[in-house]
N, C-alpha and C positions, 0 to 999 in steps of 0.2 A: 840527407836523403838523396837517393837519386832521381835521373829524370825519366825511368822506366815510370808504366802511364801504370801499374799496378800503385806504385809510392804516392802519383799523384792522385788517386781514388782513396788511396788512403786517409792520406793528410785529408780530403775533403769528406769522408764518412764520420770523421772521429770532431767534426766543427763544422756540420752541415748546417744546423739548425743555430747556430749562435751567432753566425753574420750573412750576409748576403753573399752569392757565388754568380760567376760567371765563367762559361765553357769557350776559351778561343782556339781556333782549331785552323790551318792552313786547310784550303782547299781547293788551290790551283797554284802554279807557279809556271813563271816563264823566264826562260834562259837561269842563268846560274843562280844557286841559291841557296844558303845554310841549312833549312830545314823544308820538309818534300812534303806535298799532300799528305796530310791526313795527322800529322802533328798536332797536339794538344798541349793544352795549357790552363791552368786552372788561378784565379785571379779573384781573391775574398774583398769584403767592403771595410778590409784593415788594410787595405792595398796590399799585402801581400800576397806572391807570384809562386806556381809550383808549375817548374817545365818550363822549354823554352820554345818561341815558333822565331826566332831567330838565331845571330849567334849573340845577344844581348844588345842589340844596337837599336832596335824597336820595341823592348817592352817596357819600356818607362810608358811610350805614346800610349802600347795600346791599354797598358793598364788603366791612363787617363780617359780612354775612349771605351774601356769598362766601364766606369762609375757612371757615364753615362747611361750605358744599358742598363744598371742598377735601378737607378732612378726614374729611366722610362718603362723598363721591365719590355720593350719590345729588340730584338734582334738586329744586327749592323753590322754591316760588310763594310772592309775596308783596302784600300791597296798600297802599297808600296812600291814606288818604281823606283831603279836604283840607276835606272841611265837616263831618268827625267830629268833637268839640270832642276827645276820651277818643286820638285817632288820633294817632302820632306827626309826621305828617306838617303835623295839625294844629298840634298843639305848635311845630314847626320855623317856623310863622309862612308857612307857603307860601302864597303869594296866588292861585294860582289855582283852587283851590275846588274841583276834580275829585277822582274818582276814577283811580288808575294800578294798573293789575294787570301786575306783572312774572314771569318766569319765571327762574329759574336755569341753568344746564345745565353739570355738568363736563368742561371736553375731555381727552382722556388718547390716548396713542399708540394703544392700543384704539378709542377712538371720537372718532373728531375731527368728529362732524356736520357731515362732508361739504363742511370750511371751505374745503378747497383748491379742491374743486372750484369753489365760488363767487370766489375769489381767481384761478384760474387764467382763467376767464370774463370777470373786470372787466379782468382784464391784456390780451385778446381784445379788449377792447370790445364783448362778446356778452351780451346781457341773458340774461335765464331769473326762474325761480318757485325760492323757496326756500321746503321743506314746515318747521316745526318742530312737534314733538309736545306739545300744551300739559302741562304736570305730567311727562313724561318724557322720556328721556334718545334721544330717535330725533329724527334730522332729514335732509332729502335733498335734493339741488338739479338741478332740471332746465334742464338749458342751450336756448337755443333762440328762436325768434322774441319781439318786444316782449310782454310780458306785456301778457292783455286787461284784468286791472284794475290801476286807479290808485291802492291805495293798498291793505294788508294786511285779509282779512278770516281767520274764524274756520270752518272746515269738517268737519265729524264728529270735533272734538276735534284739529282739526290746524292752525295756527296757516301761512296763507298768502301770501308775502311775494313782490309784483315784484321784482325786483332787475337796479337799473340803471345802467351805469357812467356816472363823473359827466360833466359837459357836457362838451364839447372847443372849444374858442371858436381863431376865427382871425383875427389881427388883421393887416389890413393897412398898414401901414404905421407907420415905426417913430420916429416922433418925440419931442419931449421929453414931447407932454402922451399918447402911448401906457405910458408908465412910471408913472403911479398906474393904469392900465388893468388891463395886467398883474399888477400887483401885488396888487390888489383881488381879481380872479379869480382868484389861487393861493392867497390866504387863503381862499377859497368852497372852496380845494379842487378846481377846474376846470386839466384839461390845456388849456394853453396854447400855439398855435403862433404864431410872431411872423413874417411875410413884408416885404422891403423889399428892392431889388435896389437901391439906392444906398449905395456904402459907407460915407458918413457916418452912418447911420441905423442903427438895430437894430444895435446895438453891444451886444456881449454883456455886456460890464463895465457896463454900465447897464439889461440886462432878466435879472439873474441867477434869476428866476424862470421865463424862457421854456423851455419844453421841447424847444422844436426853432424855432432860425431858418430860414426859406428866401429865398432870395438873387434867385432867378427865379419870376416868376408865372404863366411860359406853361404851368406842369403843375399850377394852382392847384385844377382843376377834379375832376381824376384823384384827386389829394392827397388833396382834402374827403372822396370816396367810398372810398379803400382806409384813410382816418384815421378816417370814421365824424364829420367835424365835425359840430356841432350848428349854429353860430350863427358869422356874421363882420362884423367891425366895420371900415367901410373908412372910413382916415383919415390918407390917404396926404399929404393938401392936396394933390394934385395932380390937376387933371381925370384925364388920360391913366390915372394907375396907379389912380385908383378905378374910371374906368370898367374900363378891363380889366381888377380885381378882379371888379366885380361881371361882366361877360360872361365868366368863366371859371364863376364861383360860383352863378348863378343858378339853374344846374338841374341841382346838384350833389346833390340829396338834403339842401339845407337846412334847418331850419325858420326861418330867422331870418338875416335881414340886417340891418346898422343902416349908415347912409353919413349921417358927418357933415355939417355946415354946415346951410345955410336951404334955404327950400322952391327957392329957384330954383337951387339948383347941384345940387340932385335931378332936377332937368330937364337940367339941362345935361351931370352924367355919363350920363343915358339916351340924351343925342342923339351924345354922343361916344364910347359904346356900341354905337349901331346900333340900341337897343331903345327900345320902347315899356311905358311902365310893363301892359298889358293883358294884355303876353307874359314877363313875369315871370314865374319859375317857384318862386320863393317870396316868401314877406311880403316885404318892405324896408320899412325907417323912415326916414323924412327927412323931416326932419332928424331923427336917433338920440337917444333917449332921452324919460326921461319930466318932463314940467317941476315939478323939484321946489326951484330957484332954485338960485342960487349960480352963479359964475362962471368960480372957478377950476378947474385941470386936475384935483384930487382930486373936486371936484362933478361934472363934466361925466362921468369917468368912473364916479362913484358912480349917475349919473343912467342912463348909457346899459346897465352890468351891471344894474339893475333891470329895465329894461325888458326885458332878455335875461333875465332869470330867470325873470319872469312870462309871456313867451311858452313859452319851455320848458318850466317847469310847469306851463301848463295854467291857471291860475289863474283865476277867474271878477272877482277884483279887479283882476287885473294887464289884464285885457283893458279893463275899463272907462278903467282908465287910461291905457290904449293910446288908447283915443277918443277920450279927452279930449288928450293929448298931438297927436294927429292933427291 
């Protein structure tokens, strides 16, 4: 599984009631640090761990500083300093030099901090704010439009968290080198839909990762908006089906298009489109991806999920490199 917090609601709805749970969550940090406010972590009374609030260099402790919560069934905050010499975190050789302030919280049939609700939400595809009470056992999730910030802050003692289900990527077209694509983006933990209306192609025994094949592209458009897609990578090699990927997809509520090949078959799906790159109704990349070498099908699709990442998140690096990729 991956560490997408929908995976980790998961593994904990399907083994709620048959061990003990605790919710560990970052909810401050200072100077450098693997994982940012508002990180979760979910930690059963089998000791086993789903998610990480480090890069694994602290959760042995705090698993052991779980069972305690188990046991007391009250709430614990804990810190980590990584430039204390006297700190255990120290000790453990951890390189990144920060400070990590965790929070504890025990789930029980009484008070499950309002988990479903956020699991019920990411199953939706519906964002929303999730409240957590720092040092206490309260937490609540409001469902509802994009949360307006990007990233967890701290408000009269209430620990503030976006919450957003993870990308939805649709890849058009289903060939050999779409199979490390695929694959790449179900390791990220990304819902995957794979489209290719030629039977040779998108062969299920070869994308056992995809979520849902689709066969026809004439309701490509419909799809993106009642599926909520994020980003599509059309890489049909074929003029025909990429342009009419992307003229189904373009003003689907996209943030992200990626169409393979060179700058001149970018032109050329636009003119076998009908479109003009002007009336584009979202980014497109063409040629897809960011130039970070390599040649083979595992590079090309290591190259083109980055650059989907970085537009999706927002990134201030990922944009740069978008220009330079340009």
């Amino acid at each position: 599984m991956s560490n997408q917090l929908s995976d980790l609601l998961h593994a904990w709805l399907n083994a709620r009631h048959d061990t003990q749970w605790v919710l560990g969550t970052v909810y401050r940090t200072e100077g450098p640090a693997y994982r940012k406010a508002g990180a979760m972590m979910l930690v059963n009374g089998l000791g086993q761990q789903f998610g990480l609030l480090s890069g694994g260099c602290l959760e042995s402790d705090i698993v052991r500083h779980a069972r305690r919560v188990m046991l007391s069934g009250e709430p614990l905050t804990l810190v980590y300093d990584g430039s204390d010499e006297d700190d255990l975190s120290f000790r453990l050789g951890i390189g990144c030099g920060g400070k990590v302030y965790i929070m504890l919280q025990p789930l029980s049939d009484d008070n499950d901090l309002d988990l479903p609700a956020v699991a019920a939400a990411l199953g939706k595809r519906q964002p929303g704010v999730y409240y957590q009470e720092i040092g206490g056992s309260r937490a609540r999730f409001q469902a509802g439009e994009a949360p307006p910030l990007q990233c967890s802050r701290i408000e009269d003692g209430w620990l503030v968290t976006p919450i957003l289900p993870e990308p939805h990527l649709l890849v058009v077209g289903g060939g050999i080198d779409a199979r490390p694509l695929v694959g790449i983006a179900k390791t990220l933990g990304w819902l995957v839909t794979l489209a290719d209306p030629r039977p040779a192609n998108a062969r299920a025994e070869h994308f056992p990762g995809a979520d849902r094949i689709l066969r026809n592209l004439d309701g490509l458009g419909g799809y993106a908006v009642e599926q909520c897609v994020d980003s599509a990578v059309l890489m049909a090699h074929s003029i025909d089906l990429d342009a009419q990927g992307l003229r189904h997809l373009h003003h689907s509520g996209l943030k992200h298009i990626a169409l393979l090949g060179p700058r001149h078959r970018f032109h050329q799906v636009l003119e076998r489109a009908g479109l003009r790159e002007n009336e584009l109704g979202c980014p497109v990349s063409g040629p897809a991806g960011l130039r970070i070498g390599g040649q083979l099908p595992e590079s090309i699709a290591l190259s083109i999920l980055a650059e989907c990442h970085a537009v999706l998140h927002r990134q201030a690096e990922g944009a740069r490199l978008l220009a330079v990729a340009q």
